[in-house]
C-alpha positions in Angstrom: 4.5 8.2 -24.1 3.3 10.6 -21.1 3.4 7.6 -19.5 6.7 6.9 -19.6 8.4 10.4 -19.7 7.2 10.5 -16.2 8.7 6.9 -15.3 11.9 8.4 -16.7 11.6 11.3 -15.2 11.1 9.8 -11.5 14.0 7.2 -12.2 16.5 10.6 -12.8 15.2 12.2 -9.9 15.7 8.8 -7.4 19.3 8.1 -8.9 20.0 12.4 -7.8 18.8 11.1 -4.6 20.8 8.0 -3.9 24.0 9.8 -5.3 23.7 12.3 -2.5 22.6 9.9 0.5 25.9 7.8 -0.8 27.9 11.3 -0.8 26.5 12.0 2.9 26.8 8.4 4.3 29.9 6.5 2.5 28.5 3.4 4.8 25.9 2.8 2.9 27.7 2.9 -0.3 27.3 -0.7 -1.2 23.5 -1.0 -0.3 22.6 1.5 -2.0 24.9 1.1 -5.6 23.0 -2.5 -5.6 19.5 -1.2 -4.9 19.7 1.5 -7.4 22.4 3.4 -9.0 23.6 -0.3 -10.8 19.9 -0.7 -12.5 19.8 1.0 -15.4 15.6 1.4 -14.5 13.3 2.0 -11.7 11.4 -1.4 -12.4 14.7 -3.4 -12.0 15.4 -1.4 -9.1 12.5 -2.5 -7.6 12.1 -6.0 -8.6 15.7 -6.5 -6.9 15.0 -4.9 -3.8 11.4 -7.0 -3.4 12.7 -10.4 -4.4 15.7 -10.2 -2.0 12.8 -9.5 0.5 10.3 -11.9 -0.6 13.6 -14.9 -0.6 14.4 -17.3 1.9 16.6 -20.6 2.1 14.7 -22.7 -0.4 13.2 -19.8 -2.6 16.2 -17.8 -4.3 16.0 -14.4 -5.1 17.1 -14.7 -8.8 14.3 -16.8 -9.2 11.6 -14.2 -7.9 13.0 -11.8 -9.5 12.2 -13.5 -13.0 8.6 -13.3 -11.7 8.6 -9.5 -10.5 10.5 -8.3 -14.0 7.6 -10.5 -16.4 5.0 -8.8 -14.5 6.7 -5.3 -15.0 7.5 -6.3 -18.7 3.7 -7.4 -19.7 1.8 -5.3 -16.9 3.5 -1.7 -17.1 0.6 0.1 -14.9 2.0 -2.2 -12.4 4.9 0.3 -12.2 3.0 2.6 -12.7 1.0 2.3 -9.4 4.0 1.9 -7.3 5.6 5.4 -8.5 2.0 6.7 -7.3 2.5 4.5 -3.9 5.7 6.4 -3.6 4.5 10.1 -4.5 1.5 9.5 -2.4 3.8 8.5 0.5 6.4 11.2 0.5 3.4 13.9 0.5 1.4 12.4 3.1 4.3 11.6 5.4 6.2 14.6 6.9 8.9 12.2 7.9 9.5 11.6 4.7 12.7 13.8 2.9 12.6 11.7 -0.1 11.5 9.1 -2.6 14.6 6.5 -1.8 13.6 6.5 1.7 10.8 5.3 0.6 11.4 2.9 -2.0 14.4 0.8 0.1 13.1 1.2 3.8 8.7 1.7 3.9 7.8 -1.9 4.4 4.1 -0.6 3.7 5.3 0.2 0.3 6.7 -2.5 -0.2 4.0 -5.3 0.9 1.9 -3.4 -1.4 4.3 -3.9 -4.2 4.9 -7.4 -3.6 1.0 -7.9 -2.9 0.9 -6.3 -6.8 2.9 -9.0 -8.0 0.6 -11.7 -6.2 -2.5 -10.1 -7.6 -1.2 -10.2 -10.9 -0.3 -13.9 -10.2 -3.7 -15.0 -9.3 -5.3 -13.3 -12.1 -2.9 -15.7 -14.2 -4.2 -18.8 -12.2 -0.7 -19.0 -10.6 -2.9 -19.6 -7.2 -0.1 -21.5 -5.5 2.8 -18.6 -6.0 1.1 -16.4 -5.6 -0.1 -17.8 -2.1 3.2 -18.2 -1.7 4.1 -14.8 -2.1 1.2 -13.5 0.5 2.6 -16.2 3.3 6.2 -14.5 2.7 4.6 -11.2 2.7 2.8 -12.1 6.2 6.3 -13.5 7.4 8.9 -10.3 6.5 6.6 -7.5 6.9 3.7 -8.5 9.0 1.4 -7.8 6.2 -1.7 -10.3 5.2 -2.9 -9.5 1.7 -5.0 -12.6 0.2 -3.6 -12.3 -3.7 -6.9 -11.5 -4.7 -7.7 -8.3 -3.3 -8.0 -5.5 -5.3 -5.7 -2.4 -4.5 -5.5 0.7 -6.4 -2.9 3.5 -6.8 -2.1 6.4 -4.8 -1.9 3.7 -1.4 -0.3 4.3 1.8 0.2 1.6 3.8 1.5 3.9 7.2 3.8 2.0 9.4 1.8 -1.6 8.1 2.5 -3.8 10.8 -0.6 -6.4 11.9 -2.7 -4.9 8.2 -5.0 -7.7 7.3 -6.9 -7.4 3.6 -9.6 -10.0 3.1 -9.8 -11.9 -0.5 -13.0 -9.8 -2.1 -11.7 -6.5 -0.3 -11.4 -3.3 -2.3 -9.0 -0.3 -1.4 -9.6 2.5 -4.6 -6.9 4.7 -5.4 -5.5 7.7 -2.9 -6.6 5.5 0.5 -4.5 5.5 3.2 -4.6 2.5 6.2 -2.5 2.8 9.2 -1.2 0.1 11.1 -3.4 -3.1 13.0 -6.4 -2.2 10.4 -8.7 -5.2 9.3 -10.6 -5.7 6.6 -12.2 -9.0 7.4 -15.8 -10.9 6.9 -18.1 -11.0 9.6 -17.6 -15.1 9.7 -17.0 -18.2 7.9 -19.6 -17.0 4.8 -18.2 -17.2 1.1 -18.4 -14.3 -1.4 -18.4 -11.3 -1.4 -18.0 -10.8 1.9 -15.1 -7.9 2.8 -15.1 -4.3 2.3 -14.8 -1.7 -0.1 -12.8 1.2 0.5 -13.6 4.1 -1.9 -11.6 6.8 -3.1 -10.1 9.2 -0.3 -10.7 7.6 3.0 -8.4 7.2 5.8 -8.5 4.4 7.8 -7.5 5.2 11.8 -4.8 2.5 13.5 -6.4 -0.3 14.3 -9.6 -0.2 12.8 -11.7 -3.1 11.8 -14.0 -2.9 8.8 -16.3 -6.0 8.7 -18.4 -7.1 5.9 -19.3 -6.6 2.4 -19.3 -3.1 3.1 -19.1 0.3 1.5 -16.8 2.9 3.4 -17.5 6.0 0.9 -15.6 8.6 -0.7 -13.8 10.7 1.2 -14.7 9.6 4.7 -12.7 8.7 7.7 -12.7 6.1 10.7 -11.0 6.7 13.8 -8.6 5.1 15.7 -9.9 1.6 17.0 -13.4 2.0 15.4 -15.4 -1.4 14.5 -17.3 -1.0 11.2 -19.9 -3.2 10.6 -22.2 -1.2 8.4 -21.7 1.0 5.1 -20.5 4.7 5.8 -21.6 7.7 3.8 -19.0 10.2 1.9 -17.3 12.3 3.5 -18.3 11.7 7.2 -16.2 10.7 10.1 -16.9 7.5 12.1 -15.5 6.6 14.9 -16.2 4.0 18.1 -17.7 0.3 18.4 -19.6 0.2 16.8 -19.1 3.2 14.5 -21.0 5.9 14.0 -21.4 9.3 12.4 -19.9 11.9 14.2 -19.1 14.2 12.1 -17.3 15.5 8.3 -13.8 15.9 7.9 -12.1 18.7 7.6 -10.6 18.4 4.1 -12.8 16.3 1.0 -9.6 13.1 1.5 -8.5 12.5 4.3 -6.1 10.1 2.9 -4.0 13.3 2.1 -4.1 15.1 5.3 -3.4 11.8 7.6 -5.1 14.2 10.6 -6.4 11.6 13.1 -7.8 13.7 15.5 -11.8 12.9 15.1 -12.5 15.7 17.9 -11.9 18.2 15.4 -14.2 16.8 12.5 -17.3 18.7 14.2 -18.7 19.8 11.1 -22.5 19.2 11.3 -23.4 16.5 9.3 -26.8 17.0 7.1 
C-alpha cells in the first residue's frame, strides 16, 4: 500500500509538472499531452514513451507496448525501480529542474528502462525479444546492455552514450556510470566473467572494469581508469591500471557525482 501511495503520489507531482512546461512552452503541447497528461498512470506513461523508442519500420510500437505494460502489470517493482532511476537522477544532476525532463528526454534513463524490460524477458526465456530489445537499445541510444545483466534501483546512467554492460555484470542499487564506461570480460572465457558493482560507487567517464570483479561499496574510479582487479570500499582508484589513491570524500560517491580524484587525498589505512 506504501508502495503505491508513493507511485501515486509521483504520478500527481509529474502531471503538476507537464501542465506547467505546456503552460510555458505551448509548442510542445502535443508532445507532451501524448507522453503524459493523456495516461491516466505513470506506467502507461512510460511504456508509451519507451515503445515509441524501442519501434522501427517492421517492429510497431503498439505491439511493444503490449510487452512493456505485461511486465509493469505482473512485475510492479519494475516501476518501482524506474521512479528511483528518476529521483536518483534529478538529485544527482544539477541540470536537472524536474522529473519530466527526465522521464521524456535522459536517454540514460531510459536505456535502463528498456534494459528492465529485456531482463525481465530473459528471465521468461523470451531470449530472442529480448535480444531484440538490447540491439534496438544499442541502435537509438548507444547503449549495450546484454538482457541478462542485473541492474538495481537508484541508477544513473549520466549522459550514456558508448555504456557497455557485459551478460554476468552486476550494478547494485544507488550506482552511478557516466558515459564510454565498460563493463567487459577480460576475453573470450564463459561465466562468470564481468563485474560487480556494489552499492554507492561512481564510475568516472570512460572507465573500463574487466573481469569477474568486485568494485566495493562506496568507492570510486576516475576518469579513464582500467580495472582489472577487485577494489576495496570506499577508496578511490584511478589510472591504468588502477590503483588506490585515496578515499572519497563523501561514503557514495554515486550521490555527489564529484569527479575530481585530486581531492580524494584522504589517507587510506
Amino acid at each position: 500500500m506504501q508502495a503505491m501511495t508513493a507511485t501515486a503520489d509521483f504520478w500527481l507531482t509529474l502531471k503538476h509538472e507537464a501542465k506547467r512546461i505546456v503552460e510555458q512552452e505551448p509548442l510542445l503541447a502535443s508532445f507532451i499531452h501524448a507522453c503524459i497528461l493523456t495516461h491516466h498512470n505513470f506506467e502507461s506513461s512510460l511504456s508509451f514513451i519507451l515503445s515509441n523508442k524501442m519501434a522501427d519500420d517492421i517492429m510497431p510500437a503498439l505491439a511493444i507496448r503490449e510487452v512493456f505494460d505485461e511486465a509493469y502489470l505482473l512485475e510492479p517493482a519494475i516501476v518501482e525501480a524506474a521512479i528511483e532511476d528518476i529521483r536518483a537522477i534529478f538529485n544527482r544532476d544539477p541540470a536537472v529542474k524536474d522529473y519530466m525532463t527526465v522521464l521524456i528526454h535522459f536517454k540514460g534513463f531510459q536505456s535502463v528502462q528498456v534494459h528492465r524490460l529485456a531482463h525481465y524477458l530473459w528471465q521468461q526465456k523470451r531470449y530472442q525479444l529480448a535480444l531484440f530489445l538490447q540491439s534496438r537499445n544499442s541502435e537509438a541510444f548507444a547503449v549495450d546492455i546484454h538482457p541478462a545483466a542485473t541492474i538495481g534501483k537508484g541508477v544513473m546512467f549520466d549522459h550514456a552514450t558508448g555504456i557497455v554492460v557485459g551478460e554476468t555484470a552486476v550494478i547494485e542499487d544507488n550506482v552511478s556510470i557516466l558515459q564510454n564506461v565498460t563493463l567487459g570480460g577480460t576475453g573470450n572465457e564463459s561465466g562468470d566473467r564481468h563485474p560487480k558493482i556494489r552499492q554507492g560507487v561512481m564510475l568516472g567517464s570512460g572507465a573500463k572494469v574487466l573481469g569477474n570483479i568486485e568494485i566495493g561499496e562506496g568507492s570510486k574510479v576516475g576518469a579513464g581508469s582500467v580495472v582489472l582487479n577487485d577494489v576495496p570500499p570506499h577508496v578511490t582508484v584511478v589510472g591504468v591500471p588502477a590503483k588506490v589513491v585515496g578515499r572519497p570524500c563523501c561514503s557514495r560517491p554515486c550521490d555527489s557525482m564529484q569527479q575530481n580524484v585530486l581531492e580524494d587525498n584522504q589517507p587510506v589505512d
